[in-house]
C-alpha positions as CSV (number, residue, x, y, z in Angstrom):
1,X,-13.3,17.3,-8.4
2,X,-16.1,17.0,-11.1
3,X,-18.2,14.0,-10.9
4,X,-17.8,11.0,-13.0
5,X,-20.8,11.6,-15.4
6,X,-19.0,14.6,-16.5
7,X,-15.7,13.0,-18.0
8,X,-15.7,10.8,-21.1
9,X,-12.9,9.1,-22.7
10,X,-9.8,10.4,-22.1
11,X,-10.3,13.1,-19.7
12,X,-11.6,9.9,-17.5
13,X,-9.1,7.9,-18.1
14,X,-6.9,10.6,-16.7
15,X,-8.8,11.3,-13.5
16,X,-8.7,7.6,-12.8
17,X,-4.4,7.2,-13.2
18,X,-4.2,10.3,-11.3
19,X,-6.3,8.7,-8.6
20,X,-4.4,5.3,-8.8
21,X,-1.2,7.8,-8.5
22,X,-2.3,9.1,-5.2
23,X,-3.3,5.5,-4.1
24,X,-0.1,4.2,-4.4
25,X,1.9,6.9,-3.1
26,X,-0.2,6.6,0.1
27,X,0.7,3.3,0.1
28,X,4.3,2.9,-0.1
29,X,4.3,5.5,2.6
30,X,2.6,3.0,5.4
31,X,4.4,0.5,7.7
32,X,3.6,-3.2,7.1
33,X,1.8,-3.0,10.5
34,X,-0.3,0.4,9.1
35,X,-1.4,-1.8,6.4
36,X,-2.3,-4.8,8.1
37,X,-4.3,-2.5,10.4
38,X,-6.2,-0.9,7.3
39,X,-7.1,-3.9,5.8
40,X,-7.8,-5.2,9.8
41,X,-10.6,-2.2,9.1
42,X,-12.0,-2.7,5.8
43,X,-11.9,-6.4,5.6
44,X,-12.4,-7.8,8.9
45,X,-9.3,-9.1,10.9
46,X,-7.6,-12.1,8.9
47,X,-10.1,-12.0,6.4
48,X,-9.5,-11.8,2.7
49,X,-6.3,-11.2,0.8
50,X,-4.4,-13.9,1.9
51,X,-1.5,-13.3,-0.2
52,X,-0.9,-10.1,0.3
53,X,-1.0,-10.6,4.6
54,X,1.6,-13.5,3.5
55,X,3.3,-10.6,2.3
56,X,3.1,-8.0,4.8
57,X,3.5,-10.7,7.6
58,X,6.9,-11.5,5.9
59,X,8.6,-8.1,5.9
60,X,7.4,-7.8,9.7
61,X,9.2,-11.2,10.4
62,X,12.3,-9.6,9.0
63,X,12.1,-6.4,10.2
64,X,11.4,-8.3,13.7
65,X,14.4,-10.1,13.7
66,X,16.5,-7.0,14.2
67,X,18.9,-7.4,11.8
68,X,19.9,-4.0,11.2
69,X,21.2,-4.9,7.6
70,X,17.8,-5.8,6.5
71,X,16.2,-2.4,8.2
72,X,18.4,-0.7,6.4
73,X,17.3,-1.7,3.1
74,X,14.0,-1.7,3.6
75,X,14.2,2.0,4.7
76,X,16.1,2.3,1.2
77,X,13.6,0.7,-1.0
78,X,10.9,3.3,1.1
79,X,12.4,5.6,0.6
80,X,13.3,5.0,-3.1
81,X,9.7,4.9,-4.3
């Protein structure tokens, strides 16, 4: 990978949406409960991003319940992206 001193403009640009690319499809691949434990890591455990752990705490309370209608489509929207 070259180093950031080397890319101007565009070509920067570039290396940073391919980056963001590879961010995000590492993303949607985790489980609410991979992602809780990652930001568990980073952040410290219930600290910072409140909304998005509102978030991810949600989809665990549903997947949780066991209905398997709502499994379903979450394993559809997955698999989707």
């Amino acid at each position: 990978m070259t180093t950031q001193r080397n890319l101007k403009g565009r070509a920067r640009r570039r290396q940073r949406q391919e980056q963001a690319t590879e961010r995000q499809s590492a993303r949607v691949k985790r489980t609410p409960e991979e992602q809780v434990e990652i930001l568990d890591s980073r952040l410290g455990v219930n600290v910072g991003v409140k909304k998005e752990r509102k978030r991810l705490r949600a989809e665990l309370d549903k997947l949780n319940k066991g209905a398997s209608q709502v499994v379903e489509t979450f394993r559809k929207h997955k698999e989707r992206k």
